[in-house]
N, C-alpha and C positions, 0 to 999 in steps of 0.2 A: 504493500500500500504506500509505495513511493512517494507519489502522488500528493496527499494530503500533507507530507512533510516538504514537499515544493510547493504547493499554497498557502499553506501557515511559512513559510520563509519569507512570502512573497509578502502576504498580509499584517502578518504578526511578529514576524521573528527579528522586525528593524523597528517595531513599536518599545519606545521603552518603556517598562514595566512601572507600573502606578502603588502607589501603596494604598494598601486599603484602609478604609475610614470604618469607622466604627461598626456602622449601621452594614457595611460591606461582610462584617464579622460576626456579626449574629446569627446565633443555633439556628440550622436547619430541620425540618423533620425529619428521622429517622426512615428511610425509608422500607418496605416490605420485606420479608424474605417469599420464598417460593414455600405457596403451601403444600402439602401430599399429596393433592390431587393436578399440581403444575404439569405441563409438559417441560422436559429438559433435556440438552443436548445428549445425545447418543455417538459416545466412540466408534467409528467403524472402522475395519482391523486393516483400512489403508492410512489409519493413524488421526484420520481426521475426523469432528464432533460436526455433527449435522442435527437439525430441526426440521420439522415440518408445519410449516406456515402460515393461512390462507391456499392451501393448492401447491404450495414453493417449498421446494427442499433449500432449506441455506446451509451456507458453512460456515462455522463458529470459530471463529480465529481464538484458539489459545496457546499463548506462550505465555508461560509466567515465570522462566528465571531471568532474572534482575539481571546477570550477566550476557545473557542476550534481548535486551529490548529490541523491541520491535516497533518501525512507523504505522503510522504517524506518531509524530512528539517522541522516539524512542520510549515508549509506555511495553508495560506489561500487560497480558489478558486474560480472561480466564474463561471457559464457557459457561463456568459455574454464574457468573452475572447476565447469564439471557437465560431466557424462560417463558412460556405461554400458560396463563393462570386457565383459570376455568372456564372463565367469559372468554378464551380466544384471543385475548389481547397479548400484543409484545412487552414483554418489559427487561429494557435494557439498564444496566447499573454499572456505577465508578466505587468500588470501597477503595478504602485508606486503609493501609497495611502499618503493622507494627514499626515500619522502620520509616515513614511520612512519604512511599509509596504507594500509585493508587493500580489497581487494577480495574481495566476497563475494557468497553464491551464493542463487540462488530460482531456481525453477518452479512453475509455475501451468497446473493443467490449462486446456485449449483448453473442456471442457463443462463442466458445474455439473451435482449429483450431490443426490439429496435424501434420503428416508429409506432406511435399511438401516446395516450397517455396515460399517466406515470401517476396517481391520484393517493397520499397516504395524508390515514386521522391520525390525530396526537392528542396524548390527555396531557397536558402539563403548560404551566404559565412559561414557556419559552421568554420571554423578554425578563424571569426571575433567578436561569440561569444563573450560577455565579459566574464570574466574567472571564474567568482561564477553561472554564469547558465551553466544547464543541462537539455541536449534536446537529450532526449532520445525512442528509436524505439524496443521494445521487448514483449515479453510473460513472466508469472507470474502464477505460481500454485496456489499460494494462501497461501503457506503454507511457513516460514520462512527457510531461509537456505536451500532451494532447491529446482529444477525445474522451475529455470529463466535463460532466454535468451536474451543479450543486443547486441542491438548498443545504447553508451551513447557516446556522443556530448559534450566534456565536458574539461576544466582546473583543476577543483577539487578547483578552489579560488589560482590557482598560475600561475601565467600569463609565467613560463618559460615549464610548465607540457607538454606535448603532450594532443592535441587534440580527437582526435581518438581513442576509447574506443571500444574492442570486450570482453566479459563474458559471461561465463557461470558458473551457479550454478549445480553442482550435483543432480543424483535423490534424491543420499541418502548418507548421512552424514557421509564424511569418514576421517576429522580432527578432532584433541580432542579439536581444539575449534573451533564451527560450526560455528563462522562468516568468518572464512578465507574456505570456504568451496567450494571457484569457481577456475576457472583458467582463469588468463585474461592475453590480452595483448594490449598496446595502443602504439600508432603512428602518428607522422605526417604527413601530405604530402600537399603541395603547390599546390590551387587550379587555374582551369582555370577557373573559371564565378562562379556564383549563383549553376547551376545545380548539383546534384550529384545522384545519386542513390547505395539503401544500399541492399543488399540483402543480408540472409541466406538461405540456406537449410535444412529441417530438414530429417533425417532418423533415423530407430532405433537404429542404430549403429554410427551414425556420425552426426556432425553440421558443415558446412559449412560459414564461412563468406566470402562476399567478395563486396568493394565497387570502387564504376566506375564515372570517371570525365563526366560529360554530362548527360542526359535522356535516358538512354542506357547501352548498357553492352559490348561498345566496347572497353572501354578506363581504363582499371583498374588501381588502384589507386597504384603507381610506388613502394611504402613504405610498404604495408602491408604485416605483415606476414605470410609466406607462396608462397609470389610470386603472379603472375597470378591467380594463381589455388586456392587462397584464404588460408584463413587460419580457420584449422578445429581441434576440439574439437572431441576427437572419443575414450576417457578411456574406457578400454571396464567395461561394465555394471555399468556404472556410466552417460552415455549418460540419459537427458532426454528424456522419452518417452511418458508422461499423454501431451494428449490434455487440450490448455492454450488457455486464452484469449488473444488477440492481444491489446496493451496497446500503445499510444502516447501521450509524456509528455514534458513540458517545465515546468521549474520551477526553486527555487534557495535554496540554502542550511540552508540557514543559519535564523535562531528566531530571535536572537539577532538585533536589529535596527541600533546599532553601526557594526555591521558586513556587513552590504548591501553597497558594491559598485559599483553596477549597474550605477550610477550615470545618471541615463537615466529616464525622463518619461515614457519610457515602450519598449517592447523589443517583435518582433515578428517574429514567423517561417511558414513559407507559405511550404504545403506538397500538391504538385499537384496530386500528384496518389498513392495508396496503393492498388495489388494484392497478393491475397493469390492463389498457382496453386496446387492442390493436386497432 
């Protein structure tokens, strides 16, 4: 997941670091464990932990020793923090480890997914994030510098930053320095509840973003760019077009132990529904 450690470079990793202020530090809720009746990732004896999801087999990135972190952020992971409750909903989680290490969560669909659209529910105040996690909703080619699709969730570690993160990376590489190789744009907007839902569209010509207050698509989000109608990515021959995998991620930026200000025993996003509609 290369990728997400060349976008937080690009975004975040030249932003300097903000100290938090009080109100920035204040207890979180505890969040859930998985009760007995959860669905949880299943080792299969080609080593790798899989779920099944809405219809989607995904793959559960875990690595958890410290001596090989893994990107983005060089973080550790575990499958142990994803899990489908009872209700069917996803729930992705960050704990803090004994030693002010967090372990944090991804899956990655099993097939790659190409035009149509890309529609996922979320239960959680996204703009209450604390501001070093990133909880991010997108497709990834695989290949560095190009052919990635974001909703990232995210302050970038600076608590005045806007929330609301839409990119896009190019097919193909058309700066002389491929890390600034996307076109973004971020925003905030004051939410009404827990609910929101993110949706793109994809075509060969164009990418659509556009996100909506509630479990629905009636209430669009008042700030984003482009209005209503969303805000869309359509360079001509620069649009991605290769079928990608569909990737959900929670995590946090930063190696360093003195950088983690999560100040939280652990940090959780609940995603009740993901459709993909060709």
């Amino acid at each position: 997941m290369a990728v997400f450690c060349l976008f937080t470079s690009c975004l975040a990793c030249d932003r300097a670091d903000s100290t938090a202020t009080e109100s920035e530090k204040e207890d979180h809720p505890i969040p859930e464990a998985p009760s007995a009746d959860s669905t949880t990732p299943i080792l299969g004896e080609d080593g790798q932990y899989r779920i099944e999801w809405k219809g989607i087999t995904w793959l559960v990135k875990h690595a958890t020793n410290r001596d090989e972190p893994r990107g983005p952020g060089e973080n550790i992971w575990s499958s142990q923090n994803v899990w489908v409750d009872n209700q069917d909903r996803l729930h992705l989680k960050i704990t803090r480890q004994s030693d002010g290490r967090y372990l944090c969560a991804e899956l990655q669909s099993e097939n790659d997914y190409q035009y149509g659209t890309y529609t996922w529910k979320v239960d959680h105040d996204l703009s209450e994030l604390q501001k070093d996690v990133i909880f991010g909703l997108f497709q990834y080619g695989g290949t560095d510098y190009i052919n990635e699709i974001d909703f990232e969730f995210t302050r970038w570690n600076v608590a005045s930053n806007n929330w609301c993160n839409y990119t896009v990376y190019r097919n193909q590489v058309t700066t002389s320095n491929p890390e600034v190789n996307y076109v973004h744009v971020d925003y905030s907007e004051p939410l009404e509840g827990t609910y929101t839902t993110h949706v793109y569209t994809r075509a060969p010509d164009k990418i659509t973003f556009q996100s909506y207050h509630g479990h629905g698509t009636s209430a669009s989000f008042v700030n984003t760019p482009g209005g209503a109608s969303g805000w869309t990515f359509d360079e001509p021959g620069n649009v991605p077009t290769k079928a990608m995998p569909v990737y959900i991620q929670l995590w946090t930026k930063y190696k360093n132990v003195s950088n983690y200000e999560l100040n939280s025993p652990s940090v959780e996003v609940v995603v009740n529904d993901f459709t993909f509609t060709p």
